[in-house]
C-alpha positions as CSV (number, residue, x, y, z in Angstrom):
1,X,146.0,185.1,-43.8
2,X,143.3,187.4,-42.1
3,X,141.6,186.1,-39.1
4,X,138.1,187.3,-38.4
5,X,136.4,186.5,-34.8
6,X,133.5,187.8,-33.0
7,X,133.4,189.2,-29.5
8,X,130.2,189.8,-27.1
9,X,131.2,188.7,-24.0
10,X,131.6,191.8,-21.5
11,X,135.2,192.3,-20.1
12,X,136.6,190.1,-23.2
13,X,137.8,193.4,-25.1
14,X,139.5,194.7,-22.2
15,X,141.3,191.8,-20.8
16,X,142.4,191.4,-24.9
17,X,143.4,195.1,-24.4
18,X,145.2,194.7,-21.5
19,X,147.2,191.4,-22.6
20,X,148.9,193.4,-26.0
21,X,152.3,193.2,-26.5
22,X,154.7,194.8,-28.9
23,X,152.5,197.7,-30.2
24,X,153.9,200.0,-32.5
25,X,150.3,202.3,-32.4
26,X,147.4,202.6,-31.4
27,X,144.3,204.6,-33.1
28,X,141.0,204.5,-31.4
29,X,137.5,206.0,-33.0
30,X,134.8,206.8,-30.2
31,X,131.5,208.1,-29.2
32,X,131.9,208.2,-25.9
33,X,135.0,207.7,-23.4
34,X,135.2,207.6,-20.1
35,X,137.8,207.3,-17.0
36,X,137.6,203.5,-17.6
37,X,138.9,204.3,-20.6
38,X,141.5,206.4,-20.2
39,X,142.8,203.8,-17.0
40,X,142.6,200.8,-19.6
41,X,144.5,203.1,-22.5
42,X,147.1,204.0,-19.6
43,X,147.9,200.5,-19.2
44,X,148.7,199.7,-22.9
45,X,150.5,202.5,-23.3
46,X,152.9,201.5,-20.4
47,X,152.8,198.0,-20.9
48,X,154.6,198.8,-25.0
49,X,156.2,202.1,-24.3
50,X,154.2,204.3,-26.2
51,X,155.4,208.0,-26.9
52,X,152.5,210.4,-27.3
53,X,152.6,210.5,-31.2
54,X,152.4,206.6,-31.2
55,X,148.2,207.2,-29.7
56,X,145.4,208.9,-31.7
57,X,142.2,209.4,-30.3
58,X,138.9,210.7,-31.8
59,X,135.9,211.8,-29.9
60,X,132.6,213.1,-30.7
61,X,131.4,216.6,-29.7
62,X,129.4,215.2,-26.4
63,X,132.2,212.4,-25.6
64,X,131.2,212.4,-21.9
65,X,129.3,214.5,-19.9
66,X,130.6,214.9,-16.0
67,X,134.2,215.0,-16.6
68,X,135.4,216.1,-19.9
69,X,137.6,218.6,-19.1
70,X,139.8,216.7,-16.8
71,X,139.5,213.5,-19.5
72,X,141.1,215.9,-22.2
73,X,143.7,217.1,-19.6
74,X,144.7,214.3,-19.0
75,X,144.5,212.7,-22.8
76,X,146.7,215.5,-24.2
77,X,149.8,214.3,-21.8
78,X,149.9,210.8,-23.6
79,X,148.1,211.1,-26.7
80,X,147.2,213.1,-29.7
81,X,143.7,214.1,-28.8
82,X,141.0,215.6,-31.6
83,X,137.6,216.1,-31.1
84,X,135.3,215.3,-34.7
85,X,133.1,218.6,-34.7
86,X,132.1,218.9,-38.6
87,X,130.7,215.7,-38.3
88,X,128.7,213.4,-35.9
89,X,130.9,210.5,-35.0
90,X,129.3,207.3,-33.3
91,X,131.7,205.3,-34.6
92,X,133.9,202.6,-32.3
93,X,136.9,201.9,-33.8
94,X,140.1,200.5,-33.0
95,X,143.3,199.8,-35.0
96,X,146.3,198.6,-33.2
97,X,149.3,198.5,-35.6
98,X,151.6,195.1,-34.4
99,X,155.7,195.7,-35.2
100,X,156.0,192.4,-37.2
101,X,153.7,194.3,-39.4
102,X,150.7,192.8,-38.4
103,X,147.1,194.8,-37.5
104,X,144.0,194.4,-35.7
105,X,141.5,196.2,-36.1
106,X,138.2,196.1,-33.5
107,X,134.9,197.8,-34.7
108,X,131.2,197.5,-33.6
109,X,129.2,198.8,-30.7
110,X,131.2,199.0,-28.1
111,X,132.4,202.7,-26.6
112,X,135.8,203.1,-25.0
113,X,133.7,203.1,-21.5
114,X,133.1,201.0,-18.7
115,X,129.6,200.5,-19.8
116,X,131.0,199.1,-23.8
117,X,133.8,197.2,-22.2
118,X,132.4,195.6,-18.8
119,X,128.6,195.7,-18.7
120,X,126.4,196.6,-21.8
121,X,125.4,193.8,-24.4
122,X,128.0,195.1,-27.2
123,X,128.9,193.2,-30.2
124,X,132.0,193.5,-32.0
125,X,133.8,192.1,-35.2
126,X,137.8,191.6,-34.6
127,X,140.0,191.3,-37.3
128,X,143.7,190.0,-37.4
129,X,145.6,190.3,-40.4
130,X,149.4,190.9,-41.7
131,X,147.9,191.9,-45.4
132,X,145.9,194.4,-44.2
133,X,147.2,197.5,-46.1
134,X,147.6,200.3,-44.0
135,X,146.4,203.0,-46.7
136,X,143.4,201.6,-46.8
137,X,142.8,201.4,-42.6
138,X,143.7,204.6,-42.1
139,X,141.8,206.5,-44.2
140,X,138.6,206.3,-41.8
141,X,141.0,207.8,-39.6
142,X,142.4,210.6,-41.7
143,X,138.9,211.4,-42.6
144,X,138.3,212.0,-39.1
145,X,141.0,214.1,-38.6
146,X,140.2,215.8,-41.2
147,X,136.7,217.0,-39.9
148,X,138.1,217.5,-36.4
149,X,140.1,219.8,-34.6
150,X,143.4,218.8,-32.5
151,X,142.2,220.0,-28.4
152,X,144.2,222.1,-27.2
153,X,143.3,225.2,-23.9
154,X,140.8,226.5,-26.0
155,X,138.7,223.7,-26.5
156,X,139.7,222.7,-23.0
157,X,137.7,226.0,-21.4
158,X,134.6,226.0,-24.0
159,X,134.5,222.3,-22.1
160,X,135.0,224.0,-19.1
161,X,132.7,226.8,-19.4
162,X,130.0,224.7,-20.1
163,X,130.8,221.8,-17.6
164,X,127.6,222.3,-15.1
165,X,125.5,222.6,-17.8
166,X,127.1,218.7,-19.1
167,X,127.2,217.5,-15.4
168,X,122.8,219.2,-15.4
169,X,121.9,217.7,-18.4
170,X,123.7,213.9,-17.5
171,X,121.5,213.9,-13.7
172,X,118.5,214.6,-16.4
173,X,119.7,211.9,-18.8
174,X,119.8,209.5,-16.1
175,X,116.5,210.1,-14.4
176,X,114.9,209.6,-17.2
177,X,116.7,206.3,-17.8
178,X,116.1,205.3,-14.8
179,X,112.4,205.7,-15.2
180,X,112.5,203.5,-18.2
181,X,114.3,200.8,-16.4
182,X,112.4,200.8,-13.4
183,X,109.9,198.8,-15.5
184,X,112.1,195.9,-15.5
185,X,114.3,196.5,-12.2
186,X,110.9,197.9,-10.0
187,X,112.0,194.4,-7.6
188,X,115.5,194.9,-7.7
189,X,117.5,195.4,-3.7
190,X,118.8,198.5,-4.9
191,X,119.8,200.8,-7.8
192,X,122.9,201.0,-9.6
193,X,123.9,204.7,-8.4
194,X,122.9,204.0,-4.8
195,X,126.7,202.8,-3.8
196,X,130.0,203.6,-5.3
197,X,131.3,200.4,-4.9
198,X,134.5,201.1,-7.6
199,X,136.8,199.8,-4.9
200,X,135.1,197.1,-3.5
201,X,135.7,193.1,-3.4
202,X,131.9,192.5,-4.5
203,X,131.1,194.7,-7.8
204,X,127.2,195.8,-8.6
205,X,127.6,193.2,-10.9
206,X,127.8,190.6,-8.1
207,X,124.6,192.0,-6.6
208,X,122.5,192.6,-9.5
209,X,123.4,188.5,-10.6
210,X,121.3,187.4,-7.4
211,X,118.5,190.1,-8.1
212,X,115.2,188.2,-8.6
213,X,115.6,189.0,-12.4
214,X,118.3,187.0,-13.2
215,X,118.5,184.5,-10.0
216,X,115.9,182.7,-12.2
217,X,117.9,182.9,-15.2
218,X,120.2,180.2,-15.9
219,X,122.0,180.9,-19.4
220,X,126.2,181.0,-19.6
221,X,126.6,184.7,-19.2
222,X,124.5,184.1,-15.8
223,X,126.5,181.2,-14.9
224,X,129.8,182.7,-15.5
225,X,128.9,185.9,-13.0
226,X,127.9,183.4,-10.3
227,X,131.0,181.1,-10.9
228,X,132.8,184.7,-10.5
229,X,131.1,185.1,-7.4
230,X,131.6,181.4,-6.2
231,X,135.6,182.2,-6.6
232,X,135.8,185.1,-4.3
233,X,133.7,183.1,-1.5
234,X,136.2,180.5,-2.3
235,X,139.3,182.8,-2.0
236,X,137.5,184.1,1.4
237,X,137.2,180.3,2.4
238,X,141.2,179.9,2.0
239,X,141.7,182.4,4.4
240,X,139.2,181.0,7.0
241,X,139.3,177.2,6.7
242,X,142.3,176.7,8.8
243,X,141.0,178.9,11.7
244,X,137.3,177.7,11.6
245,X,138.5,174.0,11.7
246,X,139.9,174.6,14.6
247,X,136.6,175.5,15.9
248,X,135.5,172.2,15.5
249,X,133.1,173.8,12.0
250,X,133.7,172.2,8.8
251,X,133.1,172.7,5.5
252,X,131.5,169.8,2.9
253,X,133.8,167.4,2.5
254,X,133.2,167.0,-1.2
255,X,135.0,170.3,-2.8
256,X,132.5,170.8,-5.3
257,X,129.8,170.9,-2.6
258,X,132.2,173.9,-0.8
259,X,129.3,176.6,-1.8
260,X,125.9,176.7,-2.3
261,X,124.5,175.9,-5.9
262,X,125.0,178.3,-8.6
263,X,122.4,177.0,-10.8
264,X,118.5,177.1,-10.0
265,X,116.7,173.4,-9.4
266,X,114.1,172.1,-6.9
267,X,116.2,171.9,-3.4
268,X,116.6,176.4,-4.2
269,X,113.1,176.9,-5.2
270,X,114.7,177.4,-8.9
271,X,116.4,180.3,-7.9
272,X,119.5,181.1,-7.4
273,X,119.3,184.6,-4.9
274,X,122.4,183.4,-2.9
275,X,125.6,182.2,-2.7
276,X,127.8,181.0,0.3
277,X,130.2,178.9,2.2
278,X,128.9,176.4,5.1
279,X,130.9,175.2,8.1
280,X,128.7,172.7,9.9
281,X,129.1,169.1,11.2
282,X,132.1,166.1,10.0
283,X,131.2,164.0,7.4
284,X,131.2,161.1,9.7
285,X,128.7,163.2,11.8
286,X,125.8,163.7,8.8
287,X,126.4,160.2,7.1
288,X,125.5,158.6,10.6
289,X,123.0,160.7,11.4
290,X,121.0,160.8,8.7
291,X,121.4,156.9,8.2
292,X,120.1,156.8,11.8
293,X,117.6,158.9,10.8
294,X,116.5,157.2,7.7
295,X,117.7,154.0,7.3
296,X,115.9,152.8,4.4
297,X,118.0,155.4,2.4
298,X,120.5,152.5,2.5
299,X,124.0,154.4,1.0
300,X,124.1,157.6,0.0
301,X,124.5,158.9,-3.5
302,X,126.2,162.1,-4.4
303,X,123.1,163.9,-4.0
304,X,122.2,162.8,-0.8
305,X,125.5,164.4,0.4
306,X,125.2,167.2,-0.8
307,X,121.6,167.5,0.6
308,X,122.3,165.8,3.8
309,X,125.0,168.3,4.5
310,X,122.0,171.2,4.1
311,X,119.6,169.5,6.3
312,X,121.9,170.2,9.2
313,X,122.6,173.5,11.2
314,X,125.2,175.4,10.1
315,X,127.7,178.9,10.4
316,X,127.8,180.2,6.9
317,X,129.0,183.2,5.0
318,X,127.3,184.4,1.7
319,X,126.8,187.1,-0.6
320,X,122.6,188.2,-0.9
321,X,120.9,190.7,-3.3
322,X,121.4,193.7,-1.2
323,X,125.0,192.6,0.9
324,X,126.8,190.3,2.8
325,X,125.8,187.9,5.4
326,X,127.2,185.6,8.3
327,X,124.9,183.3,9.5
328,X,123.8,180.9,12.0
329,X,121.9,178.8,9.4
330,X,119.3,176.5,11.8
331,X,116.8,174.7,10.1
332,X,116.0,173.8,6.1
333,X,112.1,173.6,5.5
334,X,111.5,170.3,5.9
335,X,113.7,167.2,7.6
336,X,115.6,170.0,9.3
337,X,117.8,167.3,11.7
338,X,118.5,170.6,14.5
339,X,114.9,171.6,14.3
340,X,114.4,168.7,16.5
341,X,117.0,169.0,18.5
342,X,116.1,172.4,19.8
343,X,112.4,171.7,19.7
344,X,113.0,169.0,22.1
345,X,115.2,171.2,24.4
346,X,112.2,173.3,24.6
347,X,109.3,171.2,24.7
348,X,110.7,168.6,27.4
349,X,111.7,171.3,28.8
350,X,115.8,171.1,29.2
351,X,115.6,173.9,31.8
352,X,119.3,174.3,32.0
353,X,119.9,174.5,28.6
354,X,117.0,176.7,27.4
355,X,118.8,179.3,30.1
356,X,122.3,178.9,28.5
357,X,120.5,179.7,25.6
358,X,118.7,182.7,26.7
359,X,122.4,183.4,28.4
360,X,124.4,183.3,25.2
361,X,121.4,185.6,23.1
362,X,121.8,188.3,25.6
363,X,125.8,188.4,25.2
364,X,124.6,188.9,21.3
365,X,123.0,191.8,22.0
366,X,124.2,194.9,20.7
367,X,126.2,193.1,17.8
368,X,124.1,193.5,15.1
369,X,122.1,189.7,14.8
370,X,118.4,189.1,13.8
371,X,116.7,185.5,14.2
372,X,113.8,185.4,10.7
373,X,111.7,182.7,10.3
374,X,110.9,182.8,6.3
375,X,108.7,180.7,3.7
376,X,111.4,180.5,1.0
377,X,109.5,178.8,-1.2
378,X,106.6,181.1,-1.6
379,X,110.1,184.4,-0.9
380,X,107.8,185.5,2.2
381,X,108.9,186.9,5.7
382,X,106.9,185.2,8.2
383,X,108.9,186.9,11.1
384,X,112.1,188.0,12.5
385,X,113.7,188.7,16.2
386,X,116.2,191.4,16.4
387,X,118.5,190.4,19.2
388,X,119.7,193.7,19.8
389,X,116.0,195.4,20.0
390,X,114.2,192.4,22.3
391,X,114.9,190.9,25.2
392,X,117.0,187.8,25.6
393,X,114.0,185.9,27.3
394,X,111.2,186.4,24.7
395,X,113.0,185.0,21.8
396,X,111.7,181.0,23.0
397,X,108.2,182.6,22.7
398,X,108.6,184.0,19.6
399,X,111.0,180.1,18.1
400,X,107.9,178.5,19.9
401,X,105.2,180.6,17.9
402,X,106.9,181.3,14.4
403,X,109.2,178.3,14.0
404,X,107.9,175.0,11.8
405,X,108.7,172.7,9.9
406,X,108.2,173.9,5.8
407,X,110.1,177.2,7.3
408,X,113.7,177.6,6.8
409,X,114.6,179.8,10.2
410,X,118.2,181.7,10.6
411,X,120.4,183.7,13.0
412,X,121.9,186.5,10.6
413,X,124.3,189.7,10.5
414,X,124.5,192.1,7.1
415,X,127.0,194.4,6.0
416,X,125.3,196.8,3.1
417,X,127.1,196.7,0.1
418,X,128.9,200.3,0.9
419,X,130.3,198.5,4.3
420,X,134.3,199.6,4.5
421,X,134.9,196.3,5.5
422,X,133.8,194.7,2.2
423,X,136.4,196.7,0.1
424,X,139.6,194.0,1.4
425,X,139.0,190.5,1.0
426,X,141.8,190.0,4.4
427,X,139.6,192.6,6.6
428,X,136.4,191.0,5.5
429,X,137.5,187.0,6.5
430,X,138.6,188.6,9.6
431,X,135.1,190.3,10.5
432,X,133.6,186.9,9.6
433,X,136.2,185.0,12.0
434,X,134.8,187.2,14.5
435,X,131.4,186.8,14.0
436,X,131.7,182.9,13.5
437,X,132.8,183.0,16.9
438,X,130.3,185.4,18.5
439,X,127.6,182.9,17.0
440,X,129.5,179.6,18.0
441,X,128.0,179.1,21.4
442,X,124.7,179.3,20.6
443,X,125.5,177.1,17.6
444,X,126.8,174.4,20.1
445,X,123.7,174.7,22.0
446,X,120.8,174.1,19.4
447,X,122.9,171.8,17.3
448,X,123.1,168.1,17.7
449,X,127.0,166.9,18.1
450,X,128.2,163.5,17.8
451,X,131.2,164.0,20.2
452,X,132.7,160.1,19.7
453,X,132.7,161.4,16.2
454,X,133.9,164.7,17.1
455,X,136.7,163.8,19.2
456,X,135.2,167.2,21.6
């Protein structure tokens, strides 16, 4: 009985790859290869003890361009390696023999390369079969051996001695790509080469899903990179929620409501450029408050909560388009409940308070926080405060002139995607533990607290 399936979605092939068992051989067909490929065909070879003879792998003449001589070093310790030169291959191929004497065989677009396997639109047709006869699969293969030649040094140093020529004409290749793309990615934060981000808790990937391109996008491919997202906040959140609670900061009480949405609608302007973990008030605190507040509402639906939670100051963490933020979250656009409470601090005016305030900016000086005032709506800056560049005093000046209602207005700190910090999930809730707490005073100040609710 032959199975035939279809797969499109990117990192299905290699997490298939990955999950093999009981392999007798392998025989792979490719146009291009890469290091990704050569980790990935490391791993199956370990995980079903494959001897050398057991792997055949054919290239093309231009198989890769930066680093094909170490690629074939390395490909001659645990494989037979040839390299199709009578011929020009583009083929992608793969035939994995079974040892119950079954086969599958994987052919279509995809290259043995990060960019076939994890982030291009590939399409391939997979085939699983114990009829297949093994004549008739192989002799693709023996005819590309038969226009090939076996590497060995020789072809090794042609490859070498042409090897900044390859690395030349690859810058070239690219530039030109990039000028084709630019078309399409002329709004994106950053470009894909700008970071080497290979060992990294947050990919490109993660970024370029909140780019404006696709954070208005809302299809399952979309979806599934922002749920991936969502589960690394979440896995950060497990870390923290213990030590934050303690700060008397809590997250939505409803788990689903833990981040931000992942799906555009009204409340985020149908976009979704964001994603991130609050820690605000109890639920006790924003049920009664915003019954007090507007108490024809009557109960509250499942919407409301999760709304009513938003229209409340905040300490958050969350991933953006060109890094990571922690944030003092203040006030939504409009029925911001905190807006208020600070407005009235100012405008009665609360001396004492408005110099605790002033106080507890200063001590943030130097650490890295800017207060911006935005139109998200219309995605416009109206203003921002850098704590570390202005003095402690001006900043009520500047709430007074900038801040109002239709504005959402923020406290923030950003790591850039190349931050050290951001390549270990453990160091990175730490760093947000600290800055939680450098922002919790002045949370305390220009947030309303019910402290009967509270319990502090």
């Amino acid at each position: 009985m032959e199975l035939l399936t279809y797969k499109w979605k990117r990192g299905n092939l290699t997490e298939h790859f990955k999950s093999l068992r009981k392999v007798k051989s392998i025989r792979i067909a490719t146009a291009f290869f890469s290091e990704y490929g050569l980790d990935l065909l490391k791993v199956m070879i370990n995980n079903n003890n494959l001897a050398k003879q057991d792997v055949a792998i054919f290239l093309s003449t231009d198989f890769n361009n930066t680093m094909a001589v170490f690629l074939l070093k390395e490909l001659r310790n645990i494989a037979n390696v040839y390299i199709v030169d009578s011929l020009s291959l583009h083929a992608k191929v793969y035939l994995i023999e079974i040892e119950d004497g079954n086969f599958e065989i994987i052919h279509g677009s995809s290259n043995f390369t990060e960019g076939g396997f994890q982030k291009n639109l590939e399409f391939m047709s997979y085939h699983e079969s114990d009829s297949l006869k093994e004549d008739r699969i192989l002799m693709f293969f023996d005819y590309c051996k038969n226009n090939a030649s076996l590497v060995d040094e020789t072809i090794i140093n042609f490859y070498k001695e042409f090897e900044a020529e390859l690395i030349n004409l690859n810058k070239i290749q690219n530039e030109i790509k990039k000028k084709f793309r630019r078309r399409i990615t002329h709004d994106d934060s950053f470009e894909q080469d700008r970071y080497d981000l290979t060992k990294f808790y947050f990919t490109y990937e993660d970024y370029e899903t909140l780019f404006y391109r696709n954070s208005i996008l809302n299809d399952s491919d979309i979806k599934e990179r922002r749920k991936l997202i969502r589960d690394k906040l979440t896995s950060l959140h497990k870390l923290l929620r213990k030590h934050v609670n303690e700060l008397n900061l809590h997250e939505h009480w409803k788990s689903n409501n833990l981040t931000s949405g992942i799906e555009p609608n009204h409340f985020n302007h149908n976009r979704v450029s964001w994603i991130g973990v609050r820690y605000g008030k109890t639920e006790q605190e924003v049920k009664q408050l915003n019954a007090f507040l507007s108490p024809s509402k009557g109960n509250f639906s499942s919407q409301d909560e999760y709304m009513g939670f938003q229209k409340h100051s905040c300490i958050q963490f969350c991933l953006v388009s060109n890094g990571f933020e922690i944030v003092l979250f203040h006030s939504v656009a409009n029925d911001a409940v905190d807006r208020g409470t600070f407005k009235d601090i100012i405008n009665e005016p609360d001396e004492k308070k408005l110099k605790s305030i002033v106080r507890e900016i200063d001590k943030l000086k130097g650490k890295g926080f800017t207060w911006h005032v935005t139109d998200a709506k219309n995605n416009t800056a109206i203003a921002s405060f850098s704590f570390d560049e202005n003095e402690a005093e001006q900043f009520v000046e500047f709430y007074k002139k900038h801040d109002d209602s239709g504005f959402e207005s923020f406290c923030s700190f950003t790591l850039t995607p190349d931050n050290p910090i951001l390549k270990d999930r453990i160091t990175l809730a730490r760093f947000i533990f600290k800055k939680i707490k450098q922002l919790l005073p002045l949370y305390q100040l220009i947030t309303f607290r019910n402290k009967v609710l509270t319990g502090k």
